[in-house]
Residue, then its C-alpha position, 0 to 999 in steps of 0.5 A: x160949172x160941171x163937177x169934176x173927179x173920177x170915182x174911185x172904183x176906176x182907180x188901180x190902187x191897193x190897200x194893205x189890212x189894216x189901211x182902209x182908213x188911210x188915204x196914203x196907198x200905193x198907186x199901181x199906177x205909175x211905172x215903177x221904172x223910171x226909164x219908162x215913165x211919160x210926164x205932163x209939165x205944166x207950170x205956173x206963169x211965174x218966172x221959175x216956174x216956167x224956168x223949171x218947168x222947161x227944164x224939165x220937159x227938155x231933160x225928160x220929155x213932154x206928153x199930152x194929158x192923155x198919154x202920160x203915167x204923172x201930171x207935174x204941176x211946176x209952181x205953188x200951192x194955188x197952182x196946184x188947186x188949178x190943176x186938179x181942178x182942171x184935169x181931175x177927169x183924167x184919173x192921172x196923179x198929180x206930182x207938185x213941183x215947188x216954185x211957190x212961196x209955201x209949198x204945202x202941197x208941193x214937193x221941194x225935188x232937185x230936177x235931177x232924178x225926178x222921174x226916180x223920185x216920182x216912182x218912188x213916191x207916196x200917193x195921198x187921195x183926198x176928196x173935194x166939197x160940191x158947192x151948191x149956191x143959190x143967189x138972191x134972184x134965184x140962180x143956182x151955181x155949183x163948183x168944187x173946193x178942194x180945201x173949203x166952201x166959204x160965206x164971206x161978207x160983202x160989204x162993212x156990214x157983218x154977216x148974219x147966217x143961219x146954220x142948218x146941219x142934214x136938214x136941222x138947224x143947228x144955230x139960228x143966227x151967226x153974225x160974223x165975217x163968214x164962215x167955212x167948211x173945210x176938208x183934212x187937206x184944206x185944214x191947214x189953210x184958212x181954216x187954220x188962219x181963222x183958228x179952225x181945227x187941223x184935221x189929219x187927212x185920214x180923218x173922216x170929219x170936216x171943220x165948221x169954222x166961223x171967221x170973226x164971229x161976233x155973236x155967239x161971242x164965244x162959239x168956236x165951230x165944230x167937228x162934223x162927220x164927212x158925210x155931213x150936209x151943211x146949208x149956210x143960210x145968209x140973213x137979211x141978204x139985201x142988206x147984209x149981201x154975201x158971197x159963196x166961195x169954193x176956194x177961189x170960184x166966188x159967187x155974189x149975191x148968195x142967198x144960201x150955200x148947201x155944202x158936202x163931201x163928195x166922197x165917191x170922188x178921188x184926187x190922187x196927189x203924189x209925195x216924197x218918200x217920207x214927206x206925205x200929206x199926213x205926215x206935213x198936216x201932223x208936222x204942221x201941229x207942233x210948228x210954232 
């Protein structure tokens, strides 16, 4: 599998003094006339979403991938992971259209005045995890997270990995269901789930998190800075087998999973003025 992303000296955005350590910029790219702006829709395969989706290419059009200003990703939020796995080269923002169930990373707009809203958006640039996993019989497989690099037991056996943090071992053995690496904007995920940090998504950090960790009974994870090299070695393989997953690309069998942050690669996710992905990540640590 090929990495995906387009570096950011490609990109036209503008940081205001003060703004380096914020990810929420203004995006020149986008017409900031409505009239003018090219959509690409693609919608998910559920009922509403195609609903939605046809909807708004008869209202406002249909380009190609190439020729348009803004993707538009009609469904949810896994939808939404396929898209910008799928057209990251493209150096297009992406603009999340919610016909999902969560909706995280999506936007709850009305059709009408949709390309006004767009226009008007905030951009967010987050940046994925590379994968890099070799199997048991040597095989080596490499994908892109764009909320976590996961180890997962395979079977009723528990998990048993040694954790290895820029070429030092930090914990010799780990028994546990597995254990995740989580990006700001995947924080919020299973990350949280397995009682992981929330991290806000300007923070140049990622979360080691384990999930049920059995022995160390009582280790809760760690904060580690975003340039951080993690290698996930899986113990007694054979009889312990685990997978290496990067969000939903899983691969079997793994002996171990070396995992960072590619920061020199940019994904650009548009918001509603006021709805930005700093704002829902510091939102969603006060929701009980």
């Amino acid at each position: 599998m090929k990495f995906f992303g387009h570096r950011l000296r490609n990109r036209n955005i503008t940081r205001t003094p003060g703004q380096e350590g914020n990810t929420s910029v203004l995006l020149q790219d986008v017409p900031r006339d409505p009239r003018n702006m090219r959509l690409c829709v693609f919608a998910s395969e559920k009922p509403s979403a195609i609903e939605a989706g046809n909807q708004i290419r008869k209202r406002y059009g249909n380009h190609s991938v190439e020729a348009c200003d803004v993707i538009v990703a009609v469904g949810g939020d896994g939808f939404m992971l396929d898209v910008l796995r799928n057209y990251m080269t493209t150096g297009k923002p992406i603009y999340g259209f919610n016909r999902g169930t969560v909706g995280f990373m999506m936007n709850d707009a009305p059709i009408e005045k949709l390309p006004e809203r767009i226009a008007d958006a905030e951009a967010t640039v987050i940046h994925p995890l590379e994968m890099r996993a070799t199997t048991i019989d040597g095989r080596v497989e490499t994908a892109m997270a764009i909320n976590e690099v996961s180890l997962f037991r395979e079977t009723r056996q528990s998990a048993r990995v040694r954790i290895s943090i820029n070429g030092q071992v930090r914990m010799e053995s780990l028994t546990c269901d597995g254990v995740l690496l989580a990006t700001p904007a995947g924080s919020t995920a299973y990350n949280l789930s397995a009682h992981g940090p929330i991290l806000p998504i300007s923070a140049h950090m990622l979360a080691l998190t384990p999930i049920s960790a059995f022995r160390p009974r009582r280790w809760r994870g760690a904060l580690l800075p975003h340039d951080a090299t993690v290698m996930l070695e899986a113990l007694e393989s054979k009889k312990r087998p685990v997978s290496g997953v990067a969000d939903n690309h899983e691969v079997r069998d793994v002996a171990k999973v070396e995992a960072r942050e590619s920061r020199d690669i940019a994904m650009t996710l548009l918001f509603d003025r006021g709805q930005s992905l700093d704002e829902r990540i510091l939102r969603e640590q006060f929701d009980y």
